[in-house]
Backbone as CSV, one residue per row, in Angstrom:
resi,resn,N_x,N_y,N_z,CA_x,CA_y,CA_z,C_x,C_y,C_z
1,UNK,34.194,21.409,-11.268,34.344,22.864,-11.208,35.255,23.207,-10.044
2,UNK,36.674,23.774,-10.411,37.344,23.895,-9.652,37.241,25.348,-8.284
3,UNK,36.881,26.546,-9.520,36.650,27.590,-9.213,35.627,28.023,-9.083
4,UNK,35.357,29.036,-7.623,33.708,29.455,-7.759,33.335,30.275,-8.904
5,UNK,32.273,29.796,-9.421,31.057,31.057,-10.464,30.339,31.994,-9.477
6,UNK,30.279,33.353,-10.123,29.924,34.522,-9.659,28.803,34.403,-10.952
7,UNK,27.223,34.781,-10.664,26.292,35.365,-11.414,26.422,37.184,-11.151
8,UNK,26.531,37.502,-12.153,27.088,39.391,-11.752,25.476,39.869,-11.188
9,UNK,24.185,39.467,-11.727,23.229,40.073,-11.861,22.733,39.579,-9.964
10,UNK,23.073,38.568,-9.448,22.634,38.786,-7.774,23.760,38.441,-7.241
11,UNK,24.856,38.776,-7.441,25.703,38.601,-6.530,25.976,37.368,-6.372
12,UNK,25.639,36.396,-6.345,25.902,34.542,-6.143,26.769,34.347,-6.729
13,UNK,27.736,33.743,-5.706,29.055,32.715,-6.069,28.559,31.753,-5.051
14,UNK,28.637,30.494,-6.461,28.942,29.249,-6.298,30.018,28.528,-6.164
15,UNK,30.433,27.419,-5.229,31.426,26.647,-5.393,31.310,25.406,-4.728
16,UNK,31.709,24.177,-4.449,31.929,23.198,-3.971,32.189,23.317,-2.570
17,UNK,31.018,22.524,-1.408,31.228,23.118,-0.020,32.201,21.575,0.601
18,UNK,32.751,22.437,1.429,33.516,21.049,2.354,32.240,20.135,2.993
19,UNK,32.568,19.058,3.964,31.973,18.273,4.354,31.468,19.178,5.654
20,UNK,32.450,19.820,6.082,31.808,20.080,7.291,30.696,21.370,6.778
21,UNK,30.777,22.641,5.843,29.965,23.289,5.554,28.561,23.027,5.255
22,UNK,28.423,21.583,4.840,27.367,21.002,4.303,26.491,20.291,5.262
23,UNK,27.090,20.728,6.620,26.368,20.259,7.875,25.345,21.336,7.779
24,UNK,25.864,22.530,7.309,24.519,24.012,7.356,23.001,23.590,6.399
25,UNK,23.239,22.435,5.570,22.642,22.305,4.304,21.663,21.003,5.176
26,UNK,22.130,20.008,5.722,21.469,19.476,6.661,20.771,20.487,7.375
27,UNK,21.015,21.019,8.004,20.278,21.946,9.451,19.172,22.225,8.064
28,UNK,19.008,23.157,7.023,18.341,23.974,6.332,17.306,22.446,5.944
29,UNK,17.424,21.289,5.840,16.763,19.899,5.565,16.012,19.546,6.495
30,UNK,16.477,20.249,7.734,15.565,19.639,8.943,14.504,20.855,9.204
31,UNK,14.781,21.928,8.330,13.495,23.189,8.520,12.523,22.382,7.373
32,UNK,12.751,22.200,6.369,12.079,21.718,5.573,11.357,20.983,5.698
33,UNK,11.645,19.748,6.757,10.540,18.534,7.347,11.008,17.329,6.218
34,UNK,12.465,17.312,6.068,12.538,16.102,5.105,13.259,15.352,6.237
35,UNK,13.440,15.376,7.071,13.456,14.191,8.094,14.786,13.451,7.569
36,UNK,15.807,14.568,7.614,17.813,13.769,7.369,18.072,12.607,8.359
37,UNK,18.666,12.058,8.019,19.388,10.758,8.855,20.182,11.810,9.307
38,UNK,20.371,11.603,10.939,21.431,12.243,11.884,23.042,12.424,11.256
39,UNK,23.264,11.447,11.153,24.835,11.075,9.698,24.807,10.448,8.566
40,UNK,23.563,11.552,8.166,24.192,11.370,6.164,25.061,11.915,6.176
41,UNK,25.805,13.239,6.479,26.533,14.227,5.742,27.604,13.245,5.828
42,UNK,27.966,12.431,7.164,29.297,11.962,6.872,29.303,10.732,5.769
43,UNK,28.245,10.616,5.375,28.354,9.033,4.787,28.331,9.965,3.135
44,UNK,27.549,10.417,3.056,27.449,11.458,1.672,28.608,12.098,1.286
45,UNK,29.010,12.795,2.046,29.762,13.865,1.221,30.909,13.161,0.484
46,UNK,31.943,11.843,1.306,33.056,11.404,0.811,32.550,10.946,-0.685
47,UNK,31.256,10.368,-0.971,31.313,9.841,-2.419,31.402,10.605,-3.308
48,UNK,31.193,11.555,-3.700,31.873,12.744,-4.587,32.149,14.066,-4.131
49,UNK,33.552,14.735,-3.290,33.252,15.861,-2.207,33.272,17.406,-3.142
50,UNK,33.360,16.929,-4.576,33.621,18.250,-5.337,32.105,18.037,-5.543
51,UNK,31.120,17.358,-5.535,29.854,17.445,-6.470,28.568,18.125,-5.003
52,UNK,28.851,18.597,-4.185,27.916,19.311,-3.156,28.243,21.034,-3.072
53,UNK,27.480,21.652,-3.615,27.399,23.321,-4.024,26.958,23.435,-3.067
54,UNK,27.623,25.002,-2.883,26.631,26.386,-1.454,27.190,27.302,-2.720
55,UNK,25.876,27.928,-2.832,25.992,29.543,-3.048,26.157,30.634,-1.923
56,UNK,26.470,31.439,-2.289,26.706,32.613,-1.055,26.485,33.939,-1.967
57,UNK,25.888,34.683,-1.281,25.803,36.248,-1.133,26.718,36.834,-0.229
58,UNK,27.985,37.732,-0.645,28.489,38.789,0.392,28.911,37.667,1.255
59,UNK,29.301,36.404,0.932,29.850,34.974,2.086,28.690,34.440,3.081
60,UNK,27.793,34.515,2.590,26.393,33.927,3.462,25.757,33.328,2.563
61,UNK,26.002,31.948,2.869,25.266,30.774,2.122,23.871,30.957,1.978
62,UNK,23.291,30.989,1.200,21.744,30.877,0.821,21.003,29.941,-0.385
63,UNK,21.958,29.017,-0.540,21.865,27.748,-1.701,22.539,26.835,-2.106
64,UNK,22.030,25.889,-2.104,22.295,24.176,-2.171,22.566,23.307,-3.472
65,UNK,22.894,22.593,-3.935,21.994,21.442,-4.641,23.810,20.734,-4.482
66,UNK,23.197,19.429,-4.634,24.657,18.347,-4.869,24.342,17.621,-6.019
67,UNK,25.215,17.626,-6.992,25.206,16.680,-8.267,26.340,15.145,-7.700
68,UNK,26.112,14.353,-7.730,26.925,13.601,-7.086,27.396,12.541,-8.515
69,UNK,28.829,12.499,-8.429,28.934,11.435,-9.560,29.238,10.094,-8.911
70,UNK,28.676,9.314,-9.566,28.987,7.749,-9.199,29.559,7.036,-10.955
71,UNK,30.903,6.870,-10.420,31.710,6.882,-11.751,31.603,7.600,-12.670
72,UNK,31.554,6.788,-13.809,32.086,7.717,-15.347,30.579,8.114,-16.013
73,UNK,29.428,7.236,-15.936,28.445,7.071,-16.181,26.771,7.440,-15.945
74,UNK,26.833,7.595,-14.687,25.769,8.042,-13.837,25.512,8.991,-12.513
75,UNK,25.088,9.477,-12.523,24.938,10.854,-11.229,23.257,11.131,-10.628
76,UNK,23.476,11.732,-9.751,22.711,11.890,-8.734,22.458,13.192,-8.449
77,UNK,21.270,14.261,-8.350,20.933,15.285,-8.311,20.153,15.517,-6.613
78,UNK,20.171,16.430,-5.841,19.899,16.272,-4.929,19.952,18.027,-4.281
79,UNK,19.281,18.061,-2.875,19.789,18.982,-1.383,19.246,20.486,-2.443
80,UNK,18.493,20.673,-3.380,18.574,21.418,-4.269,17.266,22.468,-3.456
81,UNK,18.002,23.473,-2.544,17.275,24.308,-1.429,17.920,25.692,-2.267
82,UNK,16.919,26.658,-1.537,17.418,28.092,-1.288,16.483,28.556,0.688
83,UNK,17.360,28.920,1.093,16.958,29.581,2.242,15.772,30.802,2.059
84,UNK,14.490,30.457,2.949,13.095,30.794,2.363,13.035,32.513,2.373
85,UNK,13.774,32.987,2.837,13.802,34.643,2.470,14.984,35.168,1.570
86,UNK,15.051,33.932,1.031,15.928,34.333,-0.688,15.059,34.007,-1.752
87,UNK,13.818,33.432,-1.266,13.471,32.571,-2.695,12.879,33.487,-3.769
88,UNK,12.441,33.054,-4.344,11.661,34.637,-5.602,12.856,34.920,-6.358
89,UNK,14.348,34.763,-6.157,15.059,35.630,-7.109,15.999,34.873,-7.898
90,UNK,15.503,34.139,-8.386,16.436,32.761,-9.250,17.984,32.423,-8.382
91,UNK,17.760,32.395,-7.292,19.317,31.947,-7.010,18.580,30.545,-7.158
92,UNK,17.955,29.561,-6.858,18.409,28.510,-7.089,19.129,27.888,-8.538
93,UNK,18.231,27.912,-9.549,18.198,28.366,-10.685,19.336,28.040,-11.251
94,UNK,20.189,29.695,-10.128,21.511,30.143,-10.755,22.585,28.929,-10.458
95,UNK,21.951,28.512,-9.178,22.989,27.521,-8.130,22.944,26.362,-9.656
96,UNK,21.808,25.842,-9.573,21.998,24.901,-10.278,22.480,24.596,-11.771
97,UNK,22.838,26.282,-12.794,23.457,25.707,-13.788,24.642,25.961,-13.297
98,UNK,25.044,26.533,-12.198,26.667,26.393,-12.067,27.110,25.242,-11.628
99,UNK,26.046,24.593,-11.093,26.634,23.325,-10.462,26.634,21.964,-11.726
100,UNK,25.642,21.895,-12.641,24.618,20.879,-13.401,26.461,21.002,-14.326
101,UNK,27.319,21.534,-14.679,28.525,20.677,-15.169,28.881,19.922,-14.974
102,UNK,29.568,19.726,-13.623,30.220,19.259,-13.049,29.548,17.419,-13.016
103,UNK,28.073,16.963,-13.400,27.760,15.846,-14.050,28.631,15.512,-15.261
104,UNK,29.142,16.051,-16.256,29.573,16.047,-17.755,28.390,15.065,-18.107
105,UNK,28.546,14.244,-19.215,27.544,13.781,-19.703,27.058,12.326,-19.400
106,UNK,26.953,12.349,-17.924,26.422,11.142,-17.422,24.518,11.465,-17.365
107,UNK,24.306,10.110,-17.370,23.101,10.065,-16.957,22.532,10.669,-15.434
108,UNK,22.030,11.455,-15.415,21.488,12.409,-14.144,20.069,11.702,-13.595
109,UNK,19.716,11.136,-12.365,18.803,11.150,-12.058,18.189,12.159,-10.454
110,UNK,17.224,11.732,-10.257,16.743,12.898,-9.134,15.020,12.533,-9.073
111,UNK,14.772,13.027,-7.596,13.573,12.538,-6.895,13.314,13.957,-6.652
112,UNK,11.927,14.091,-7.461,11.384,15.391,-7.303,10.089,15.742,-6.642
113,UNK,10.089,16.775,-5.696,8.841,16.972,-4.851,7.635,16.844,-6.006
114,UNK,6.672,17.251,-5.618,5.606,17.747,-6.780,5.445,19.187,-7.302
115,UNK,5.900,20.037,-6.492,6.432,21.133,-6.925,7.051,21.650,-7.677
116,UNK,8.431,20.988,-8.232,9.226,20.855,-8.900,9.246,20.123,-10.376
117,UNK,8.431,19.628,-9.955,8.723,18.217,-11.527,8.288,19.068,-13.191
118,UNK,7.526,20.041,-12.922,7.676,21.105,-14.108,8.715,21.539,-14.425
119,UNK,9.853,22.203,-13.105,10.539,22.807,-13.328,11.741,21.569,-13.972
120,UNK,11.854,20.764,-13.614,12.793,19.863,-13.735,13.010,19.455,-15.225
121,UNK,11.146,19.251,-15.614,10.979,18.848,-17.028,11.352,19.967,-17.976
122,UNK,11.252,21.426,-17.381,12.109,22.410,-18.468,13.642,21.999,-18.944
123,UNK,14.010,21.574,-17.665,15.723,21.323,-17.693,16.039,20.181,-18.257
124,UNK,15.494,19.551,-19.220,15.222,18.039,-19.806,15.260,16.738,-19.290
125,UNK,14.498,16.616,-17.816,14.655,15.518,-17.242,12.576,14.907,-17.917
126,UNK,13.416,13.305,-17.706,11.550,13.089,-17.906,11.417,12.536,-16.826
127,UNK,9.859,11.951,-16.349,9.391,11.322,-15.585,9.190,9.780,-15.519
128,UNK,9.573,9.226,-14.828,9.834,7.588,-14.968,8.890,6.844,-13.551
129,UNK,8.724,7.412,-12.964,7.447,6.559,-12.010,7.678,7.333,-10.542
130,UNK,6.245,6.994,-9.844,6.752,7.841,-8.380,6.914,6.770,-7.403
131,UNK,6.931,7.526,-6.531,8.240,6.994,-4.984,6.884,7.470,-4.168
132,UNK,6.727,7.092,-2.506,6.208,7.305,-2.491,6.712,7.227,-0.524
133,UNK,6.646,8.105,0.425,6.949,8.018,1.972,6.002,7.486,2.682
134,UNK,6.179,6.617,3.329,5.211,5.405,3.649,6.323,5.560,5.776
135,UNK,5.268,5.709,6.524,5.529,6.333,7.253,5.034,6.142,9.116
136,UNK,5.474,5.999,10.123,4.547,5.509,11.501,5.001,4.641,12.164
137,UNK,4.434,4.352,13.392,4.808,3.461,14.152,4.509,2.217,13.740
138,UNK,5.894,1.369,13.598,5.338,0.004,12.637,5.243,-0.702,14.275
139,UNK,3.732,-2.046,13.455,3.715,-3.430,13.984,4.914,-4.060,14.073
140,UNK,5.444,-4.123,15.122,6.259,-5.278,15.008,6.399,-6.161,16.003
141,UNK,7.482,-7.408,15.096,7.091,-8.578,15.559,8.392,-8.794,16.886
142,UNK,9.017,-7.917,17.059,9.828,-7.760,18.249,10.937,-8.761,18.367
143,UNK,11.209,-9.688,17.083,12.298,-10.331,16.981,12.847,-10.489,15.540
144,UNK,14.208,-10.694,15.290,14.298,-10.781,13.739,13.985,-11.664,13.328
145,UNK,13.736,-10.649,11.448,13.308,-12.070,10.677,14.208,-13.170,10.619
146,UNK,13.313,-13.973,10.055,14.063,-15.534,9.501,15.235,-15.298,8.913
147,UNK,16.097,-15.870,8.808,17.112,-16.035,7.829,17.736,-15.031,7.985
148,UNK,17.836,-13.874,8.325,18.283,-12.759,8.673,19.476,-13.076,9.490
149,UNK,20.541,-11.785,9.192,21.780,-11.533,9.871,22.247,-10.217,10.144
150,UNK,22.996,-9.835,11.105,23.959,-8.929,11.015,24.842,-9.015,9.889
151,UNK,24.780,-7.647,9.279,25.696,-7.378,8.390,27.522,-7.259,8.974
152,UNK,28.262,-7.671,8.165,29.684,-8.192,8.783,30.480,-7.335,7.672
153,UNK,31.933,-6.660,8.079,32.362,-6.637,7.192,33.323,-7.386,6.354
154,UNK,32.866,-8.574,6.676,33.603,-9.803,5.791,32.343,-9.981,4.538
155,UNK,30.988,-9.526,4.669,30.066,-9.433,3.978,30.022,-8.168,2.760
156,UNK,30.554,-7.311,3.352,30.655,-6.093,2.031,30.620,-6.329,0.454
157,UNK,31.555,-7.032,0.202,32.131,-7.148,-1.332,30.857,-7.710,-1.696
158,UNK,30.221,-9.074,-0.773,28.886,-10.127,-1.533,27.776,-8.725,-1.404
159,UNK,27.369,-7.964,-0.608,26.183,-7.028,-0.536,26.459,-6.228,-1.876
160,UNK,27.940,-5.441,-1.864,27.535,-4.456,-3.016,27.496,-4.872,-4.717
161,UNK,28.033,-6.163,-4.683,27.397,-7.173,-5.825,26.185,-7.161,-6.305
162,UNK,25.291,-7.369,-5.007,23.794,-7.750,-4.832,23.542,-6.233,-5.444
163,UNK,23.763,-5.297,-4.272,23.737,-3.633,-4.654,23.534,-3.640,-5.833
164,UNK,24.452,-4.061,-7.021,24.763,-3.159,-8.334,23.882,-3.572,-9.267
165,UNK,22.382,-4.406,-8.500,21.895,-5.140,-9.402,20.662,-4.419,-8.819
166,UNK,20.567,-3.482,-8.004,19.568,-2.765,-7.852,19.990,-1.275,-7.872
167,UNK,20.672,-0.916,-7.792,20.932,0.344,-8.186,22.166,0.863,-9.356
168,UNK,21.984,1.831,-10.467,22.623,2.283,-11.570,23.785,2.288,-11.741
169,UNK,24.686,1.967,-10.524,26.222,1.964,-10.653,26.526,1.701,-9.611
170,UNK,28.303,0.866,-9.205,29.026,0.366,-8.346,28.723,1.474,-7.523
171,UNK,29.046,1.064,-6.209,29.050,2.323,-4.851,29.581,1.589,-4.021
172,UNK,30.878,0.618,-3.785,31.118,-0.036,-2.809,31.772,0.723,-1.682
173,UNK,32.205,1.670,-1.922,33.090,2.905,-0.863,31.628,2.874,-0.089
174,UNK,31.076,3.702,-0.906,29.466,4.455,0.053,29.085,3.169,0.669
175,UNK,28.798,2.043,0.493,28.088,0.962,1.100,29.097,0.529,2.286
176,UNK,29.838,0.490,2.263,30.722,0.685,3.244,30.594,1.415,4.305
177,UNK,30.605,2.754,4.278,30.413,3.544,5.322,29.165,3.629,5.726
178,UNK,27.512,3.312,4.818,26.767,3.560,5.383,25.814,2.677,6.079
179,UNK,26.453,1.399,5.601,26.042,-0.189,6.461,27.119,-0.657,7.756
180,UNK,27.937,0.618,7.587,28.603,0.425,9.494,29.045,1.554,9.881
181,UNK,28.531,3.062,9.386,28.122,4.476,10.398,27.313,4.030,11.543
182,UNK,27.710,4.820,12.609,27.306,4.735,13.920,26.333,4.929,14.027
183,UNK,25.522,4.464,14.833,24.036,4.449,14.782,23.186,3.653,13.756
184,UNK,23.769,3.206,12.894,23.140,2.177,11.445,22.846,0.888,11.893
185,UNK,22.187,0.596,11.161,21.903,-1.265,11.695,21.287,-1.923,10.365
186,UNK,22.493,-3.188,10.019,21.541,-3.334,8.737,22.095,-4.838,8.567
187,UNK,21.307,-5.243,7.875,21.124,-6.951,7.983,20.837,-7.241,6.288
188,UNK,21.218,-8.566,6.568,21.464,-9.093,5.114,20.606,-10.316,5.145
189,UNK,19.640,-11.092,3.837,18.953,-12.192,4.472,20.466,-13.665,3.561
190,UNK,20.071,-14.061,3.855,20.559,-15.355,3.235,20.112,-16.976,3.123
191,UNK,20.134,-17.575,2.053,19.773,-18.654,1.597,20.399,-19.780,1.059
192,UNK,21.384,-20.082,2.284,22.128,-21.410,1.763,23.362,-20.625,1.601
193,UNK,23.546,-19.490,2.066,24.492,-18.689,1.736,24.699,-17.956,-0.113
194,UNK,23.878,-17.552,-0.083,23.457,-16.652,-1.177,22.435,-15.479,-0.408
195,UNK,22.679,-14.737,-0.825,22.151,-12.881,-0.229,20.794,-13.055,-1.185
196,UNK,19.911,-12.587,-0.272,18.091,-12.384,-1.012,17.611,-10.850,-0.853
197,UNK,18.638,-10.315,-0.257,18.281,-9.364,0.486,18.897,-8.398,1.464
198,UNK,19.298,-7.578,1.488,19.775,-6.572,2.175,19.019,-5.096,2.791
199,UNK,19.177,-4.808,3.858,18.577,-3.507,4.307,19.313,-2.309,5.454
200,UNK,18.667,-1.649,5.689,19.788,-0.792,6.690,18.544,0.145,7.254
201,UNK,18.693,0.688,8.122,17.870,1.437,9.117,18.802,2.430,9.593
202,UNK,18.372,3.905,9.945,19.574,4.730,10.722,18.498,5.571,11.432
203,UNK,18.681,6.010,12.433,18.070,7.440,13.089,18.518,8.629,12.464
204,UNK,17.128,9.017,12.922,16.634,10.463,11.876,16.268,11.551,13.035
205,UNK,16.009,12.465,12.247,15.417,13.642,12.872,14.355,13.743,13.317
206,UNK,12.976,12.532,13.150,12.432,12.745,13.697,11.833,11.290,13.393
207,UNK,12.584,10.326,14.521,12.604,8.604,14.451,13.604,7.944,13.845
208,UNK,13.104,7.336,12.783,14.452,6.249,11.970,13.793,6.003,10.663
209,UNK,14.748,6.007,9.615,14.534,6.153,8.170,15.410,4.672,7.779
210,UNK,14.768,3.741,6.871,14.969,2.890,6.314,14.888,3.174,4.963
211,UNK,16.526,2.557,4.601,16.764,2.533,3.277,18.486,2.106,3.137
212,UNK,18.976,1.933,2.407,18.116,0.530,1.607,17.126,-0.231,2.204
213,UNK,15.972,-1.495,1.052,15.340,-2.097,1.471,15.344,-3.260,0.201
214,UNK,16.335,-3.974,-0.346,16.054,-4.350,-1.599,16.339,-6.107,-1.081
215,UNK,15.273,-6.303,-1.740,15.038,-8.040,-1.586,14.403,-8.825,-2.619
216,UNK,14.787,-10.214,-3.186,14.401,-10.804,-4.219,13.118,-11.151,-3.874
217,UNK,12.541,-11.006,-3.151,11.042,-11.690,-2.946,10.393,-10.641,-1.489
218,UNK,9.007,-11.187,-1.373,8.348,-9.808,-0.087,8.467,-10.593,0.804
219,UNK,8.064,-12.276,0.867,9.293,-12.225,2.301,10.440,-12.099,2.634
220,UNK,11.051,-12.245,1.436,12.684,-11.381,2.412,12.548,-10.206,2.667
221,UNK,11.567,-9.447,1.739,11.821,-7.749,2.447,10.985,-8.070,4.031
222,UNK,10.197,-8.772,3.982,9.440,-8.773,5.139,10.220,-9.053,6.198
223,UNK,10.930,-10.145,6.265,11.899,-10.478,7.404,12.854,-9.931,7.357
224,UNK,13.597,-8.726,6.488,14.428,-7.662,6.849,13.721,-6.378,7.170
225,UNK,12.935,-5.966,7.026,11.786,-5.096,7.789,11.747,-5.800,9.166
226,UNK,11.419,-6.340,9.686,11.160,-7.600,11.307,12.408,-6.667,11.956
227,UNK,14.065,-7.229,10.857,14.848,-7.654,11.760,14.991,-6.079,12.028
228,UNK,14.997,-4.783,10.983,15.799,-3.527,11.227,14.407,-3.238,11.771
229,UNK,13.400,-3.691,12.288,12.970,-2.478,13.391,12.567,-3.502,14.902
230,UNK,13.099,-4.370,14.820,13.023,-5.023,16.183,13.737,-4.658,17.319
231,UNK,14.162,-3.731,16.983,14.857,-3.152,18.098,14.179,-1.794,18.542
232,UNK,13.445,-0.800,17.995,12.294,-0.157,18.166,11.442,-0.462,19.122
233,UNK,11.132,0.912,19.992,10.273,1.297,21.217,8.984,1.343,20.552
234,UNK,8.063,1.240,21.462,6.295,1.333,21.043,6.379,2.237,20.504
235,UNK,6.772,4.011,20.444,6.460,4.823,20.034,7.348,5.533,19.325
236,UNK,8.403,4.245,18.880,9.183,5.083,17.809,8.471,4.964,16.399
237,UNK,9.103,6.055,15.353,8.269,6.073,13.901,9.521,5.715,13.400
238,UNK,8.467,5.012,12.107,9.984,4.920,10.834,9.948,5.527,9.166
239,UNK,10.432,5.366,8.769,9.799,6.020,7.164,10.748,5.261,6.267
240,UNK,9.981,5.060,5.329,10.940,4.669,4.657,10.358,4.938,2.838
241,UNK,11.170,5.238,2.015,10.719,5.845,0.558,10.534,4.392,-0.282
242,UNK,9.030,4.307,-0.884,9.280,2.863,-1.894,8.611,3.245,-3.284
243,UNK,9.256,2.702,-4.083,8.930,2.871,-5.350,7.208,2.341,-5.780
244,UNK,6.559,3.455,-6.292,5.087,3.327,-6.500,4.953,1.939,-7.297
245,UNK,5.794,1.157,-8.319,5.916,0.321,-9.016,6.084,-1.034,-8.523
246,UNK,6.662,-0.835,-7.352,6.638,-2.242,-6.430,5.397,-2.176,-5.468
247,UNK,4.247,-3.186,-5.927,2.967,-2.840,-5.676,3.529,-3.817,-3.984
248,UNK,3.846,-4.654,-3.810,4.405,-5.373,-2.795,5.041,-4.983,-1.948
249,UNK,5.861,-3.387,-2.470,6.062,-3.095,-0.623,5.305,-2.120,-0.288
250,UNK,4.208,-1.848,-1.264,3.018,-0.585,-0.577,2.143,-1.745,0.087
251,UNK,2.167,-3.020,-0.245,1.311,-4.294,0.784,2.287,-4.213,2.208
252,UNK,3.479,-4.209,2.062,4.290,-4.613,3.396,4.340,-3.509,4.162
253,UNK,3.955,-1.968,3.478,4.086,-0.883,4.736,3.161,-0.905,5.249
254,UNK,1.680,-1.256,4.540,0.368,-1.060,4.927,0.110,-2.660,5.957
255,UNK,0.614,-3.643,6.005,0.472,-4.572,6.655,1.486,-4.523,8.003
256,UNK,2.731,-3.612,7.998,3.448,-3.394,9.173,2.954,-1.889,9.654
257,UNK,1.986,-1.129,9.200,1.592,-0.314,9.977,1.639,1.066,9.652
258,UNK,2.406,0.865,8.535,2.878,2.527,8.031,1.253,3.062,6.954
259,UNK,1.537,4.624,7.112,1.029,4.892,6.170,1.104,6.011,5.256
260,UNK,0.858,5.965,3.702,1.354,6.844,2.866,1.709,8.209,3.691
261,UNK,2.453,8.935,3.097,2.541,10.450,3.853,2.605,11.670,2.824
262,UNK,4.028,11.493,1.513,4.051,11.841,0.739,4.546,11.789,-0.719
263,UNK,4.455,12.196,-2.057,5.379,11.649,-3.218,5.984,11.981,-3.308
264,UNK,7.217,11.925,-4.554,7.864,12.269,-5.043,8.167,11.595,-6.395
265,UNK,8.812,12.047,-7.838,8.988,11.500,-8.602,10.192,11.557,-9.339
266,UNK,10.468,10.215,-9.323,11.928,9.525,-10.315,12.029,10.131,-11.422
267,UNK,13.411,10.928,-11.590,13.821,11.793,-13.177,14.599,11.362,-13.561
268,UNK,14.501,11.036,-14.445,16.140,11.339,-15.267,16.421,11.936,-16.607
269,UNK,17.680,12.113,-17.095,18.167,13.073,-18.126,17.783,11.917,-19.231
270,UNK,17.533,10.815,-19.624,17.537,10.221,-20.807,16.911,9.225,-20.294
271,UNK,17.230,7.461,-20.789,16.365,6.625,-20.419,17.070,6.189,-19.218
272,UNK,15.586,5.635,-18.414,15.902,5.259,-17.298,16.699,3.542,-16.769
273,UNK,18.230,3.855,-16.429,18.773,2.902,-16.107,18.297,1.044,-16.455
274,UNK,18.927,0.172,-16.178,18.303,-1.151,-16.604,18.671,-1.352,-14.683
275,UNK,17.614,-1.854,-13.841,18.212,-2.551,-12.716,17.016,-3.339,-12.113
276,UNK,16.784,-4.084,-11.292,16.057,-4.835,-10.784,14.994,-4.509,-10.131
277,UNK,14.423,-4.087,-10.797,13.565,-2.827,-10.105,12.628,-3.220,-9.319
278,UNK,12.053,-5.054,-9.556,11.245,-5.462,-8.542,11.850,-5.866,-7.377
279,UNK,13.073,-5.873,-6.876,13.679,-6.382,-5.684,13.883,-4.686,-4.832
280,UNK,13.200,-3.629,-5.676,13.806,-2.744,-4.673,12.213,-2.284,-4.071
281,UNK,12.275,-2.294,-2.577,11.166,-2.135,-1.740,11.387,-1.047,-1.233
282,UNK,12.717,-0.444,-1.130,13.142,0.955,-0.370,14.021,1.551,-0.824
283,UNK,14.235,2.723,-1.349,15.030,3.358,-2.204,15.790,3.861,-1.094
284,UNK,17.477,4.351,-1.389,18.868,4.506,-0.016,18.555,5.772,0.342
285,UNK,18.210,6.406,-0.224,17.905,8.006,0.254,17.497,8.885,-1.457
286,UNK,16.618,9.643,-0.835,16.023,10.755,-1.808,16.818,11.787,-2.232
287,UNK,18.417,12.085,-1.654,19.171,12.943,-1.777,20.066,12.290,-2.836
288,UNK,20.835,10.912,-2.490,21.736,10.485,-3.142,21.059,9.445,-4.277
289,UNK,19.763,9.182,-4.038,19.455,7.699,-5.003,19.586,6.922,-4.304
């Protein structure tokens, strides 16, 4: 969508926000208590910069959502706010069929509060399993795991390989920027030189959020859990989102210390993707997938 949509009946024009506008959409994430990584926006916005909406009233933003495409095939629904003394009057609503084109007819998925998942299921998404924020000051073992490494970028191309076998489509740009953004720290396990495992850790708004967390087995997630929080103070927290279906990393949060906090549930527009679904222990973020 090149041009903004105007709804005549409240005034809302929609359009595609720059990177830096979408710093306002963060700030409005950190009223909410969803606990943003300090630099998503920069790692986010470049992967699709037409697919992140602001509505505005009279040029005063009061609504969100980002449809994000990842290629020809699959997309990402997300940031889908209205500022809390707008709500009651369908601008989100509005935001979102002006924005919900700009997918064309890829597969749409999206992580929905519990609030929402009615509304979502009007808009023909179904329900495919929940997620779940697993959360606290982890146990740790104050050195990295086994087998564990710093991620290199002579390593990229072998990680987002591994990547495409846990998540719905290529993203090697995004994996790029968000396994060596400043402040990130993320480690890869290896076995004879073959990848078991990959993870990443970043500071948040309120501690450090892990995600990715995807590993062929629970000790590799375990010893990439070790390595991305061994660098952690006694009283830092971490969080990290895991799929209700991987009964093995609700064992590894509850054995490093975390504990449940809150759900959310996996949508999508048709059937849900084919990917490795037992190697994923930590989903990359609730905004992008």
């Amino acid at each position: 969508m090149n041009n903004p949509l105007t709804q005549q009946a409240t005034g809302l024009t929609v359009a595609p926000a720059s990177l830096e506008e979408w710093n306002l959409v963060a700030e409005w994430c950190v009223g909410e208590g969803w606990n943003p990584g300090t630099g998503d926006v920069a790692a986010f916005h470049p992967t699709d910069p037409g697919g992140f909406f602001l509505g505005r009233i009279d040029g005063r933003p009061v609504s969100a959502v980002s449809v994000v495409n990842y290629g020809d095939r699959y997309a990402f629904l997300g940031f889908y706010l209205v500022v809390p003394e707008e709500r009651g009057r369908g601008l989100g609503l509005a935001t979102w069929r002006a924005a919900f084109p700009h997918a064309g007819d890829r597969l749409v998925g999206l992580d929905a509060v519990p609030a929402q998942e009615a509304t979502y299921r009007r808009s023909g998404f179904v329900s495919v399993h929940g997620t779940v924020r697993w959360a606290g000051r982890p146990r740790r073992t104050g050195r990295p795991g086994p087998g564990t490494v710093p991620v290199t970028g002579e390593q990229l191309a072998a990680i987002a390989a591994y990547d495409r076998h846990c998540f719905p489509a290529d993203r090697p740009a995004f994996l790029g920027r968000w396994l060596t953004a400043p402040g990130h720290r993320a480690f890869v396990r290896l076995d004879e030189g073959r990848i078991t495992g990959y993870g990443a850790i970043r500071p948040s708004q309120d501690g450090h959020r892990i995600g990715p967390l995807f590993a062929d087995t629970r000790a590799d997630a375990e010893a990439l859990f070790d390595s991305l929080t061994a660098h952690l103070g006694d009283e830092e927290e971490v969080a990290v989102d895991m799929p209700e279906p991987q009964t093995a990393a609700a064992a590894l949060a509850e054995e490093r210390g975390l504990v449940a906090q809150f759900p959310t549930t996996r949508m999508y527009t048709g059937p849900a993707p084919e990917v490795r679904a037992e190697r994923v222990f930590g989903v990359t973020s609730l905004e992008l997938g």
